[in-house]
PyMOL Python script that loads the backbone (N, CA, C, O; Angstrom):
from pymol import cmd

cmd.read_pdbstr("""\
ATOM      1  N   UNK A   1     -11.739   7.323 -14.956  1.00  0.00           N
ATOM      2  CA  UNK A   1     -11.793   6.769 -13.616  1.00  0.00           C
ATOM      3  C   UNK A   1     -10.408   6.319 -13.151  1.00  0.00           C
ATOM      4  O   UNK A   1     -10.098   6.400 -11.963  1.00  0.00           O
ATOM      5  N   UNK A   2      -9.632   5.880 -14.016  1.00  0.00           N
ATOM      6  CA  UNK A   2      -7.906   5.104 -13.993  1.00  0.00           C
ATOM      7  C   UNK A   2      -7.438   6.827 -12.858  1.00  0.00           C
ATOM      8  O   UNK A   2      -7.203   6.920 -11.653  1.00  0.00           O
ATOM      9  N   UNK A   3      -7.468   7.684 -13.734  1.00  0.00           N
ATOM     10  CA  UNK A   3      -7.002   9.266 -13.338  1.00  0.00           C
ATOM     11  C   UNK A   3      -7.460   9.193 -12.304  1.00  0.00           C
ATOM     12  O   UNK A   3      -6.473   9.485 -11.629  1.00  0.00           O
ATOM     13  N   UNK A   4      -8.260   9.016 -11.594  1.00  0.00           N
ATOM     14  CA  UNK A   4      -9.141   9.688 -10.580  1.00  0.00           C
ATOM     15  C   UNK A   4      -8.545   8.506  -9.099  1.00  0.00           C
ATOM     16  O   UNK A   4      -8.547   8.850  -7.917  1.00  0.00           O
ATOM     17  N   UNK A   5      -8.291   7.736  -9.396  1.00  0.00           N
ATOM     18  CA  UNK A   5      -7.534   6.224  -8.692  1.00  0.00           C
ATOM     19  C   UNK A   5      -6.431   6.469  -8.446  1.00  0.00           C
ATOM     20  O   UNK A   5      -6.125   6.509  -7.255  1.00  0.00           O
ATOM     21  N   UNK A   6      -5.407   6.727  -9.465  1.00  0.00           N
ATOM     22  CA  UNK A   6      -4.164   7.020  -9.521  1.00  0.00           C
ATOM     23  C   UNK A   6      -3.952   8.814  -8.739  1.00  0.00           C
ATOM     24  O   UNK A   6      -3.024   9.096  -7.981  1.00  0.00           O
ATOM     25  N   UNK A   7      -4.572   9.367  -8.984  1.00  0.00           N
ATOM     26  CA  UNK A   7      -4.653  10.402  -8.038  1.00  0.00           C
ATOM     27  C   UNK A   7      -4.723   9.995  -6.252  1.00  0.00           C
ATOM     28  O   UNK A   7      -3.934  10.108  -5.314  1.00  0.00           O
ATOM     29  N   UNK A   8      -5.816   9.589  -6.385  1.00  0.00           N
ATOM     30  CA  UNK A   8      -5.715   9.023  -4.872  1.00  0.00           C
ATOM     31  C   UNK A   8      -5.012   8.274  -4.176  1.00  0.00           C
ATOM     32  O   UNK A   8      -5.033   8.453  -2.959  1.00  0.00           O
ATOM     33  N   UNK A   9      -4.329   7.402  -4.641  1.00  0.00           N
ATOM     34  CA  UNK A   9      -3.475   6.545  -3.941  1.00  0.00           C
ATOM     35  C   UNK A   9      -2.033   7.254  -4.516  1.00  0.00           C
ATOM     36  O   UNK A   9      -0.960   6.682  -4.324  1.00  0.00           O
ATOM     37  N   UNK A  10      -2.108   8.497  -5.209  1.00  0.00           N
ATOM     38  CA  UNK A  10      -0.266   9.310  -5.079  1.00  0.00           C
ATOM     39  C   UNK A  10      -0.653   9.932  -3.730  1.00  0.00           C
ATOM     40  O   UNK A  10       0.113   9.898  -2.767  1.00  0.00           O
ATOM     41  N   UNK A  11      -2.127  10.622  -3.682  1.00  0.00           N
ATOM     42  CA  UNK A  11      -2.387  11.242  -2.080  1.00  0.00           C
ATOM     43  C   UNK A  11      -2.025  10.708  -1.097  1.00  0.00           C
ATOM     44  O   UNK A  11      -1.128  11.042  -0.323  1.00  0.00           O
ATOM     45  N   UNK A  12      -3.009   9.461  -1.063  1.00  0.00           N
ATOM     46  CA  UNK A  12      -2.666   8.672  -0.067  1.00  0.00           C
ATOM     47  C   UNK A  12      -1.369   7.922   0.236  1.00  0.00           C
ATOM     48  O   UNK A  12      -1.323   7.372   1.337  1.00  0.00           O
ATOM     49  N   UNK A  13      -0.158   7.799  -0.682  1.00  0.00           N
ATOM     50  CA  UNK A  13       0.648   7.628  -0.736  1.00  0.00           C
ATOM     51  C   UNK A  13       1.711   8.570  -0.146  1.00  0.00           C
ATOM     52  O   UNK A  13       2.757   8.169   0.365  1.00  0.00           O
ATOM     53  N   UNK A  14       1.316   9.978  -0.273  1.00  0.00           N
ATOM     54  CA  UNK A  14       2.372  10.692   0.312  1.00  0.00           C
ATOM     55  C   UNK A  14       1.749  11.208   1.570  1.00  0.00           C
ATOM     56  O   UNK A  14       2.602  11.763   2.263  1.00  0.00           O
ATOM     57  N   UNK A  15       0.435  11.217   2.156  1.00  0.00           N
ATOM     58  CA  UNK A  15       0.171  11.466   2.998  1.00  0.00           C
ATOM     59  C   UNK A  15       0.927  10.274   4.073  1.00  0.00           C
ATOM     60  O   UNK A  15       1.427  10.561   5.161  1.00  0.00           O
ATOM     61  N   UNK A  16       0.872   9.032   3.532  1.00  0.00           N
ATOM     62  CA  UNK A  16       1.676   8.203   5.003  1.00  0.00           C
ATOM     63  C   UNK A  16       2.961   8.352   4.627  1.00  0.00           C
ATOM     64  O   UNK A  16       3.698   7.864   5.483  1.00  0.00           O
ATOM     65  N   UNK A  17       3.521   8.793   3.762  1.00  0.00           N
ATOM     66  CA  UNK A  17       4.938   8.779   3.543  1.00  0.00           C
ATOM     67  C   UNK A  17       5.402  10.275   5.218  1.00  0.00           C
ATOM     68  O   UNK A  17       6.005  10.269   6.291  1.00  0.00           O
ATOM     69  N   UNK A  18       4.580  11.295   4.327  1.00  0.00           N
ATOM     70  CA  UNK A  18       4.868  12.460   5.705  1.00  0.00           C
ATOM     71  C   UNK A  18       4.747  11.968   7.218  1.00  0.00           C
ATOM     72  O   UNK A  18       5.587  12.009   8.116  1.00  0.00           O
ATOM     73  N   UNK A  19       3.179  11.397   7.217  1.00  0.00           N
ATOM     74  CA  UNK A  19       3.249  10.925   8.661  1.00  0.00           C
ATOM     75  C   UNK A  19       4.057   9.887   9.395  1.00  0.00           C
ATOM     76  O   UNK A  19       4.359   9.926  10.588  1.00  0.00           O
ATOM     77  N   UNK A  20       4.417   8.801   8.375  1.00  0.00           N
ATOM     78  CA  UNK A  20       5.819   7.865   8.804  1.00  0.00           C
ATOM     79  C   UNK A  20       6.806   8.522   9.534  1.00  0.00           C
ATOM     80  O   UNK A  20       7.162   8.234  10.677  1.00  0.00           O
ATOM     81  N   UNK A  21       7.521  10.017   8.356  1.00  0.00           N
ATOM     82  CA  UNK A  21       8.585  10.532   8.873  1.00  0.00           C
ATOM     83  C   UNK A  21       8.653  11.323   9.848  1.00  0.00           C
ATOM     84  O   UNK A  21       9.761  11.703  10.224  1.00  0.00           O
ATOM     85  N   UNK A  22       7.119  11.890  10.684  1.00  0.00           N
ATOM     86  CA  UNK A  22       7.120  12.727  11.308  1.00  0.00           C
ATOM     87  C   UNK A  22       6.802  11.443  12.591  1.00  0.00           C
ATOM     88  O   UNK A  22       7.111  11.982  13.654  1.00  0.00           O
ATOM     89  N   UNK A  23       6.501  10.545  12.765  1.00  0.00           N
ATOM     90  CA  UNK A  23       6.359   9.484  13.280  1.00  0.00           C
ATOM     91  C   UNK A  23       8.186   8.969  14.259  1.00  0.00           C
ATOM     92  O   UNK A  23       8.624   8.622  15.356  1.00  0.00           O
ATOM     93  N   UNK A  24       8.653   9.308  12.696  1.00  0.00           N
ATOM     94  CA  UNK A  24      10.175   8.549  13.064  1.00  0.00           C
ATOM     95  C   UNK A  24      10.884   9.583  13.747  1.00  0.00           C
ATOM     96  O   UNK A  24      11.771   9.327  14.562  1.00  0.00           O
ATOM     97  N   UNK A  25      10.511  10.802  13.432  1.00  0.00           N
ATOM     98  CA  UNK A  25      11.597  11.913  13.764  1.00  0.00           C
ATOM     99  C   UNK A  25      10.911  12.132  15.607  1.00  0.00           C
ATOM    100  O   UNK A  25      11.521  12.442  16.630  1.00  0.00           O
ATOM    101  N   UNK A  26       9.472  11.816  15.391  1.00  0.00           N
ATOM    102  CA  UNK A  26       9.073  11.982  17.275  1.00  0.00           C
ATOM    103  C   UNK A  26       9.677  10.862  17.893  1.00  0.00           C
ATOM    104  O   UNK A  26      10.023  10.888  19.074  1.00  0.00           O
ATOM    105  N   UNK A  27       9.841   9.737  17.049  1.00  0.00           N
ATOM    106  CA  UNK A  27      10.253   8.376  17.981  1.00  0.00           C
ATOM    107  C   UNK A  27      11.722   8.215  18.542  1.00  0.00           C
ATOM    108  O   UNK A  27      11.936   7.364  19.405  1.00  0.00           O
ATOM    109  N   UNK A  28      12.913   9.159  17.982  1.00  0.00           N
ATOM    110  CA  UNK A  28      13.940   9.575  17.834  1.00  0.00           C
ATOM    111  C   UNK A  28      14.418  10.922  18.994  1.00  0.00           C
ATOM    112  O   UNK A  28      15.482  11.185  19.554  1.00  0.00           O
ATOM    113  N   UNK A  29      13.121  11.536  19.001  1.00  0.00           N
ATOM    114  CA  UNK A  29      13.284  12.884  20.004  1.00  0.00           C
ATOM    115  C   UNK A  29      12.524  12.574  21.462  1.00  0.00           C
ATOM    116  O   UNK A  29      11.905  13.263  22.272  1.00  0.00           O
ATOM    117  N   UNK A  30      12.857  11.333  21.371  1.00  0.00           N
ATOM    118  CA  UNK A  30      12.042  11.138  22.858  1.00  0.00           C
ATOM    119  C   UNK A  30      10.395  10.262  22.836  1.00  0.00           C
ATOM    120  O   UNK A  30       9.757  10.002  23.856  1.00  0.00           O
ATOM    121  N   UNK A  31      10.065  10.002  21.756  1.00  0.00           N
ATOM    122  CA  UNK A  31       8.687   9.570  21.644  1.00  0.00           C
ATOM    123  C   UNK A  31       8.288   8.343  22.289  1.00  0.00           C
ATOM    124  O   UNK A  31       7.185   8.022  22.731  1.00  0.00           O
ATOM    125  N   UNK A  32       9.649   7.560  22.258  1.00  0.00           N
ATOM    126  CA  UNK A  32       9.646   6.026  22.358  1.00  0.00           C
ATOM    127  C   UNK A  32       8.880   5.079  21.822  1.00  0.00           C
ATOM    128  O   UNK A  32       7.979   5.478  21.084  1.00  0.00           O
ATOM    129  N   UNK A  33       9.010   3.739  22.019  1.00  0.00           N
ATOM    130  CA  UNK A  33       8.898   3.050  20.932  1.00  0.00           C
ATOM    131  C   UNK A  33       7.392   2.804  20.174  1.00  0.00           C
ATOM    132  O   UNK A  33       7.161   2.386  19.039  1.00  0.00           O
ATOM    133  N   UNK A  34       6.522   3.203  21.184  1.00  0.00           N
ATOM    134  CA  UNK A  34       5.380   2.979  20.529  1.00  0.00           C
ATOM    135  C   UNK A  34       5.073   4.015  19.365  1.00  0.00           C
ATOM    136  O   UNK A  34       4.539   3.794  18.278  1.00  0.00           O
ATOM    137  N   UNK A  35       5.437   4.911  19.757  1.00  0.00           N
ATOM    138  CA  UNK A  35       5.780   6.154  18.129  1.00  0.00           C
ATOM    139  C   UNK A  35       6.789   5.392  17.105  1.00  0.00           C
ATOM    140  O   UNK A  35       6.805   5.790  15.940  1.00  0.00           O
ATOM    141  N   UNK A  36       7.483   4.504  17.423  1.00  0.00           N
ATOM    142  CA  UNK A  36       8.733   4.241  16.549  1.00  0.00           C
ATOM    143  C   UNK A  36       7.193   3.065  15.766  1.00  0.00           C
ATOM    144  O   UNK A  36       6.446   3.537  14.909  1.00  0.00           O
ATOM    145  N   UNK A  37       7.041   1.714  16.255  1.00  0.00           N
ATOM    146  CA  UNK A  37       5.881   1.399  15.802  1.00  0.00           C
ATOM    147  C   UNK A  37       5.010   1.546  14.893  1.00  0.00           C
ATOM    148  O   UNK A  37       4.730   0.931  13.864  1.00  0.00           O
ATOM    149  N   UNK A  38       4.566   2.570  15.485  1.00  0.00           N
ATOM    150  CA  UNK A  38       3.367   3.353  14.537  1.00  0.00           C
ATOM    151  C   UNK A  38       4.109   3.787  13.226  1.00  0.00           C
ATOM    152  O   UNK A  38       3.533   3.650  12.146  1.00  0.00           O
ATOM    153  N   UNK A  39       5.679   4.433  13.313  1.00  0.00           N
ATOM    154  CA  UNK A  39       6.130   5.260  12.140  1.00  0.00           C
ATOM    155  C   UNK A  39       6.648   3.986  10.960  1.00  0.00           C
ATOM    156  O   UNK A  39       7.090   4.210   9.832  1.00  0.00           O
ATOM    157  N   UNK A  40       6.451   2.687  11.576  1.00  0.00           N
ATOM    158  CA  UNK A  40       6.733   1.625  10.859  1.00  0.00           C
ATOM    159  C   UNK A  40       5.660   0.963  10.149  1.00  0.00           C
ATOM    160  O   UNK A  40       5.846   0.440   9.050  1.00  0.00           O
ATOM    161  N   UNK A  41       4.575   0.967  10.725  1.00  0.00           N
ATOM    162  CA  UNK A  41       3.301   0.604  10.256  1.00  0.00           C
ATOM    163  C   UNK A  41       2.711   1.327   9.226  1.00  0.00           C
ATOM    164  O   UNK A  41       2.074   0.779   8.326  1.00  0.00           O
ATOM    165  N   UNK A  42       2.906   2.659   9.316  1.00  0.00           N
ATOM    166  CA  UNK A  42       2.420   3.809   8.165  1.00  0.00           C
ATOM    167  C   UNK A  42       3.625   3.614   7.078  1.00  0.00           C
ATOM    168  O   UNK A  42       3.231   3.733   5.918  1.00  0.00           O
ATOM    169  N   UNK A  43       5.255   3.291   7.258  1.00  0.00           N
ATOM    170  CA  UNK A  43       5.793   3.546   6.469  1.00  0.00           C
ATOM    171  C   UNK A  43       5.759   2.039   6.000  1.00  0.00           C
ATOM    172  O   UNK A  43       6.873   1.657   5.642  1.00  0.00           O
ATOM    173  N   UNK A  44       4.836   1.154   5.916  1.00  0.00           N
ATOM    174  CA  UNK A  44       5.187   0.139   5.045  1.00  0.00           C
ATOM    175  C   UNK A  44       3.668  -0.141   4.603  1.00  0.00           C
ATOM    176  O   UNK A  44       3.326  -1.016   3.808  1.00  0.00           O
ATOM    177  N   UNK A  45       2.679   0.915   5.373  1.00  0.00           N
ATOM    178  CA  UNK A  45       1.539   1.160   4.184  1.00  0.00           C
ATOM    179  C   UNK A  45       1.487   2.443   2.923  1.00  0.00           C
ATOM    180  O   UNK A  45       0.535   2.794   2.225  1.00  0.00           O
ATOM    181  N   UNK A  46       3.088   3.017   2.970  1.00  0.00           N
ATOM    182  CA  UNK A  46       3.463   3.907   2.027  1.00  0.00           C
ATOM    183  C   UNK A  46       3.851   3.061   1.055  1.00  0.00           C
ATOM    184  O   UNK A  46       3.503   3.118  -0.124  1.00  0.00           O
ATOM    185  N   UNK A  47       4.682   2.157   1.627  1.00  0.00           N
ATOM    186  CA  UNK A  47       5.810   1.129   0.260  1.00  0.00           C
ATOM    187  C   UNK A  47       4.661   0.443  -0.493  1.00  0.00           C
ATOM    188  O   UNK A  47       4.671   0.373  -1.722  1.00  0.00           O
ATOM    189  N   UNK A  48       3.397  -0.201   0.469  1.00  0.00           N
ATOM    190  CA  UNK A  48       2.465  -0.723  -0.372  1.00  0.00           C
ATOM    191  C   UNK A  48       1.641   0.412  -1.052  1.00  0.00           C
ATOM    192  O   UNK A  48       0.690  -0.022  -1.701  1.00  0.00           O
ATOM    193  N   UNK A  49       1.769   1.590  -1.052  1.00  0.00           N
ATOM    194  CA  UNK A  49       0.712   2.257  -2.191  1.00  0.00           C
ATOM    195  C   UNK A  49       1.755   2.720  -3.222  1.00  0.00           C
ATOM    196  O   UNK A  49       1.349   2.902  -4.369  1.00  0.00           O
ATOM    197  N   UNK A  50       3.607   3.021  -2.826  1.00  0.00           N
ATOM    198  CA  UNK A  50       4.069   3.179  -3.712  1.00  0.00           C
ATOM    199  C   UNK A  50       4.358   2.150  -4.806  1.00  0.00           C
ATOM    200  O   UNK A  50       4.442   2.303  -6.025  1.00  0.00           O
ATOM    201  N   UNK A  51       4.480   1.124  -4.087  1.00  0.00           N
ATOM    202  CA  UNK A  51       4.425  -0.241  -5.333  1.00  0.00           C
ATOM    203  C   UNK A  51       3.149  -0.240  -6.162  1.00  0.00           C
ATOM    204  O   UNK A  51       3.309  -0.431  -7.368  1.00  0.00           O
ATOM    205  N   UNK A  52       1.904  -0.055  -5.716  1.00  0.00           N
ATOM    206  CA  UNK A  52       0.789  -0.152  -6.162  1.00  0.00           C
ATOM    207  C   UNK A  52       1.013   0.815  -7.445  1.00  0.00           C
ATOM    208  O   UNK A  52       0.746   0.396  -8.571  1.00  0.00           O
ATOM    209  N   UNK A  53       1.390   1.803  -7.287  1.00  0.00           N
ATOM    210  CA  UNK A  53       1.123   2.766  -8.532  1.00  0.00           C
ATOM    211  C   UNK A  53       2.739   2.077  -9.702  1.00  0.00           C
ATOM    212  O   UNK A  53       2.762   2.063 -10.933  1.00  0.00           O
ATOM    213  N   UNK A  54       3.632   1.701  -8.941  1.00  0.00           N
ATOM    214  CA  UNK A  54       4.611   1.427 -10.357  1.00  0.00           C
ATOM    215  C   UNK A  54       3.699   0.096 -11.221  1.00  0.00           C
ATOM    216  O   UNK A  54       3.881  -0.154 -12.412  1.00  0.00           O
ATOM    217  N   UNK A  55       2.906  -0.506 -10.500  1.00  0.00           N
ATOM    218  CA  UNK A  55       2.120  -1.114 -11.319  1.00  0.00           C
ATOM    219  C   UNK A  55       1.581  -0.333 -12.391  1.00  0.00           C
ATOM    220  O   UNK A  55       0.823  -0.850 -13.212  1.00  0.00           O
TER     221      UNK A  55
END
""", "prot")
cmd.dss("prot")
cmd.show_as("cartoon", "prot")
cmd.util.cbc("prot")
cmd.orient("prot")
């Protein structure tokens, strides 16, 4: 079950890692800030699943 946990939250971990950056790169090309926002909110629910797993 540990395997099956740790699987999911590397998923879910790199799934907001991508959408952060694709977040930051629209907020940068014109998106404005409410895209900038959002690419901040996903990228610091990445840092919390990447910390989660160095546990």
């Amino acid at each position: 079950m540990h395997v099956v946990k740790t699987i999911l939250l590397v998923l879910l971990a790199l799934l907001l890692t991508v959408l952060a950056l694709g977040g930051l790169i629209s907020a940068f090309k014109g998106g404005g800030l409410f895209d900038l926002v959002i690419a901040a909110f996903l990228g610091w629910g990445a840092v919390v699943c990447w910390r989660a797993l160095k546990r």
